[in-house]
C-alpha positions in Angstrom: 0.0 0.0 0.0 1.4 3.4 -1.1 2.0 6.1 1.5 2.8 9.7 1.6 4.5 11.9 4.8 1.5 14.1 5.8 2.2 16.2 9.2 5.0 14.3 9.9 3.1 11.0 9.9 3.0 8.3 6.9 -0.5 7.5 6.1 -1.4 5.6 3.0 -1.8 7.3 0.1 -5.7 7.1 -0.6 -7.7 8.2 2.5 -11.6 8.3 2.7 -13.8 11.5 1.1 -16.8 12.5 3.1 -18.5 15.1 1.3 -22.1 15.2 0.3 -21.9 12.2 3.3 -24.3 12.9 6.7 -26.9 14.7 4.4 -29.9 12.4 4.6 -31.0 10.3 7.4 -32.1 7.5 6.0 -28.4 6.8 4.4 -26.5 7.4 7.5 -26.1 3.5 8.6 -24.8 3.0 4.7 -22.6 5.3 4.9 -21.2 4.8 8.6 -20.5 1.3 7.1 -18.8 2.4 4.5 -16.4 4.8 6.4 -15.7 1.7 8.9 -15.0 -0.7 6.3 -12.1 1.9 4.6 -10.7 1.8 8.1 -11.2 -1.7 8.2 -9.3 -2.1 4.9 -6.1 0.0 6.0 -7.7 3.8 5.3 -6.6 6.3 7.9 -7.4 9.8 6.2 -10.7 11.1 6.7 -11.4 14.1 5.6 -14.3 16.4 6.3 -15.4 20.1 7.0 -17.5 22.4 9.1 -18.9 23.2 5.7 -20.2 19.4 4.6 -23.5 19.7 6.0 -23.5 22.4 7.9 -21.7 20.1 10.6 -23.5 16.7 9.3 -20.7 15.5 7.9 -18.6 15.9 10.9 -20.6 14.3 13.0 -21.1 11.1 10.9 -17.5 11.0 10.9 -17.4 11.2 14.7 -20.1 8.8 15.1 -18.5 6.8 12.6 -14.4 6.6 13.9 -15.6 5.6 17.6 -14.9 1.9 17.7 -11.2 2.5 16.4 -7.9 4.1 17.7 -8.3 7.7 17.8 -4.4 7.4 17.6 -4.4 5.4 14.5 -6.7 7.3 12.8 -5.4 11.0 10.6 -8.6 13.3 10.6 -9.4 16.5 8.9 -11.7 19.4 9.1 -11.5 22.9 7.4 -12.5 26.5 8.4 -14.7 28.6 6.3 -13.1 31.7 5.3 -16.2 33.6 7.2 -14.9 32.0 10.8 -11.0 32.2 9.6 -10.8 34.6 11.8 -8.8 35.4 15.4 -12.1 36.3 17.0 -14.1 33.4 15.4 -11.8 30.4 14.5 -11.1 28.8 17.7 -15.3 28.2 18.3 -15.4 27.5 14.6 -12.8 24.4 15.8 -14.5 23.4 19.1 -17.6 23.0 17.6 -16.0 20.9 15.0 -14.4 18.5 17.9 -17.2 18.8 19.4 -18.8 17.1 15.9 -16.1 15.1 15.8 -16.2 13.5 19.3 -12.2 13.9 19.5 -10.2 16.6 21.2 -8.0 17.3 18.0 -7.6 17.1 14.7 -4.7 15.9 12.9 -4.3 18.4 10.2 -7.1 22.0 10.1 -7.2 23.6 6.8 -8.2 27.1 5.8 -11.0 25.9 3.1 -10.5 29.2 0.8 -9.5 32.3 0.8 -11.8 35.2 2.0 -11.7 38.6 3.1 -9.8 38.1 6.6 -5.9 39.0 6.2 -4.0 35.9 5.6 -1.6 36.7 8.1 -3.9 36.5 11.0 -5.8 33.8 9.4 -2.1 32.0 9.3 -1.5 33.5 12.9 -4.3 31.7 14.5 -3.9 28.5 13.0 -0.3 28.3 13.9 -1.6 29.3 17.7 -4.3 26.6 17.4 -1.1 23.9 16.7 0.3 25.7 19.9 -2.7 24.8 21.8 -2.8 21.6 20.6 -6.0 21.3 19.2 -5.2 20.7 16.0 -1.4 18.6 15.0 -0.9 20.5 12.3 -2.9 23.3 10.0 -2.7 24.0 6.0 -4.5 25.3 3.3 -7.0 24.5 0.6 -8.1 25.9 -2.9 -4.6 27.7 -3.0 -3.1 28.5 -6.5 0.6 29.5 -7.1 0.3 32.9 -6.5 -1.4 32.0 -2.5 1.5 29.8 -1.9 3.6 32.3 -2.8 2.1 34.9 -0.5 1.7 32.2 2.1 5.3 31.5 1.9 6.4 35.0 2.7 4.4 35.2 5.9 6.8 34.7 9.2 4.9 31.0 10.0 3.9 30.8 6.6 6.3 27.5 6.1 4.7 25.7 8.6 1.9 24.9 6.3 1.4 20.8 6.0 -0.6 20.4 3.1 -2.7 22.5 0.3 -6.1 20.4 -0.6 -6.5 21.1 -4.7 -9.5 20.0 -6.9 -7.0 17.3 -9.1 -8.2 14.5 -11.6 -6.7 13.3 -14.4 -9.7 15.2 -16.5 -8.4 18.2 -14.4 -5.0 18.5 -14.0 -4.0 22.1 -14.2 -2.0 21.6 -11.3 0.6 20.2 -13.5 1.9 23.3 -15.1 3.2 25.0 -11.7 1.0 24.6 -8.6 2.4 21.0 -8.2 6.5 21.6 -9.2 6.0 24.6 -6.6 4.6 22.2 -4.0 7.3 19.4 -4.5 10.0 21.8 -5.0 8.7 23.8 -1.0 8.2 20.3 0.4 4.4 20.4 0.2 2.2 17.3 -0.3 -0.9 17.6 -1.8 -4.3 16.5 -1.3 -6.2 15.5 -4.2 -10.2 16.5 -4.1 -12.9 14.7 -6.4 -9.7 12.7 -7.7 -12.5 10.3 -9.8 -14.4 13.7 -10.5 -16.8 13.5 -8.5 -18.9 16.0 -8.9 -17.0 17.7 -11.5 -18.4 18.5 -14.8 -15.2 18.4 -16.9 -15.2 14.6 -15.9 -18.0 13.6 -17.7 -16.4 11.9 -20.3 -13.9 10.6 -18.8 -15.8 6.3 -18.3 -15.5 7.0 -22.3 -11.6 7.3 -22.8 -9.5 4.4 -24.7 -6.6 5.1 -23.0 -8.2 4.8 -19.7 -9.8 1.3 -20.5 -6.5 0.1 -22.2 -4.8 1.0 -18.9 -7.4 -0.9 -17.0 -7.5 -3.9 -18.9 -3.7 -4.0 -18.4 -3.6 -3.9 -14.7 -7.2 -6.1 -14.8 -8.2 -2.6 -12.6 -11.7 -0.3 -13.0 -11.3 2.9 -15.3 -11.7 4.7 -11.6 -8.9 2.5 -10.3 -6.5 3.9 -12.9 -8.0 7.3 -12.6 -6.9 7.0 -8.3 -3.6 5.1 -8.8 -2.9 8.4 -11.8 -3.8 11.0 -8.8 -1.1 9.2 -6.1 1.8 8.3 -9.0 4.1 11.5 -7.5 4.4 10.1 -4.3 3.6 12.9 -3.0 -0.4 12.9 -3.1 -3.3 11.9 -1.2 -6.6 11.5 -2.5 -9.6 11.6 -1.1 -12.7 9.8 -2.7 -16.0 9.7 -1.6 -18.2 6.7 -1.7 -20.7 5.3 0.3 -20.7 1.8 -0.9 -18.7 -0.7 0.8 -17.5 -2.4 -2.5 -16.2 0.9 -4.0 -14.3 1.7 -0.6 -12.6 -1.5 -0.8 -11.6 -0.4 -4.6 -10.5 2.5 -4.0 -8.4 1.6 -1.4 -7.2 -1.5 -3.4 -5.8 1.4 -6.3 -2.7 2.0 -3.9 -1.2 -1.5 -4.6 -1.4 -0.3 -8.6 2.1 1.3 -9.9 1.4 2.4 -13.3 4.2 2.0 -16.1 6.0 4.7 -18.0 3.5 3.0 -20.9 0.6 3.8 -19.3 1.4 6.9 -18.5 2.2 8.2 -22.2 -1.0 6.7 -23.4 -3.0 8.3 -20.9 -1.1 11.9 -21.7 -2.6 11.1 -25.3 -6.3 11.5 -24.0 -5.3 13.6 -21.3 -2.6 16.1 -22.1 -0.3 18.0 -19.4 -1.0 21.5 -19.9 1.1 23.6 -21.8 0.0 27.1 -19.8 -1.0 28.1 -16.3 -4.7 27.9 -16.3 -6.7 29.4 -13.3 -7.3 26.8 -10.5 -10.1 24.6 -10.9 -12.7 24.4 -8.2 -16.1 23.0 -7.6 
């Protein structure tokens, strides 16, 4: 199983999605299985947000992680860029553990950029690390140009992670949001990484190259499409499912390694771009 160093911890390289998850009642059994059997199958990233549900989310994901090893488990939540704030973070993230049932999160993000100064948005994560209620903070939604001005703040470099919209239908990233992240020491963490959700992967279930792959590896199109998102080593993505079975897939993409081959026939139907292109989001 693949890993990547996120927060100082190595945690495998596909973790568990949760968004769109807690919203209806009548799923919320389905989908607390599902979560259980990624843990159950070697998953220990779950990501989530004080966003997903208005806090729904968050708490299916705390009801969901209580029969396991808080220790063993790498959880994370994001701040809306409303509450990013000195005054208002620190009860944005209570109420989040509160959700959560835990007294910390491994890794908070800043979910996208607002109107509060990114200093003393950066400021008061750094001081929630102090505090201990959170291991480690980062950003999401951040293009080169944030990272740039991220960098240049005094705890700017403490960031852990940026969390990017990146597919292989989508992959902007490529031109210079990613060689900036390697080249700072920045993993990424790959949203809607089958496209969920996104509208530009639409036709992706119809690419050659994508089938050919999978036939190859005896893998689903979405396999190849996950094991494409983690290749770098340095990525890791987050699907969302709530059916048992595609759990167990997903998580089973991080024993694929795709070949130089592969990888030139899928930059046929899926080029590396040429130009920076503003960053994708959904």
């Amino acid at each position: 199983m693949k890993q990547v160093k996120l927060a100082g911890k190595k945690v495998p390289a596909i973790g568990i999605g949760t968004w769109h998850m807690g919203d209806v009642a009548s799923q919320r059994s389905q989908e607390i299985a599902a979560i259980r059997s990624g843990i159950d199958a070697g998953a220990q990233v779950i990501d989530t947000a004080e966003m997903y549900g208005s806090g729904r989310s968050e708490d299916l994901v705390g009801e969901a992680w209580q029969p396991y090893d808080r220790g063993s488990l790498f959880l994370i939540s994001k701040v809306l860029p409303e509450n990013a704030s000195q005054v208002r973070m620190r009860t944005s993230l209570m109420a989040s553990l509160r959700r959560l049932r835990t007294d910390y999160v491994d890794l908070y993000l800043y979910h996208w950029r607002g109107n509060v100064p990114l200093a003393e948005t950066v400021a008061t994560l750094q001081g929630l690390q102090d505090e201990g209620l959170t291991k480690a903070w980062g950003i999401s939604n951040f293009d080169r140009s944030d990272l740039q001005e991220l960098w240049q703040l005094p705890q700017g470099k403490q960031a852990a992670a940026n969390e990017d919209l990146y597919h292989i239908g989508s992959r902007g990233l490529d031109y210079d949001i990613l060689p900036w992240q390697r080249a700072h020491d920045l993993p990424l963490i790959a949203y809607s990484p089958i496209a969920q959700g996104d509208t530009r992967g639409q036709h992706l279930s119809r690419s050659q190259a994508l089938r050919t792959v999978a036939a190859r590896h005896d893998a689903s199109i979405y396999q190849i499409m996950l094991a494409w998102a983690i290749r770098d080593g340095h990525t890791v993505a987050i699907p969302q499912t709530s059916s048992m079975s595609h759990m167990h897939d997903n998580l089973a993409a991080t024993t694929l390694t795709l070949t130089p081959a592969d990888l030139e026939l899928l930059d046929q139907d899926f080029p590396a771009p040429t130009q920076s292109t503003p960053l994708a989001v959904i």
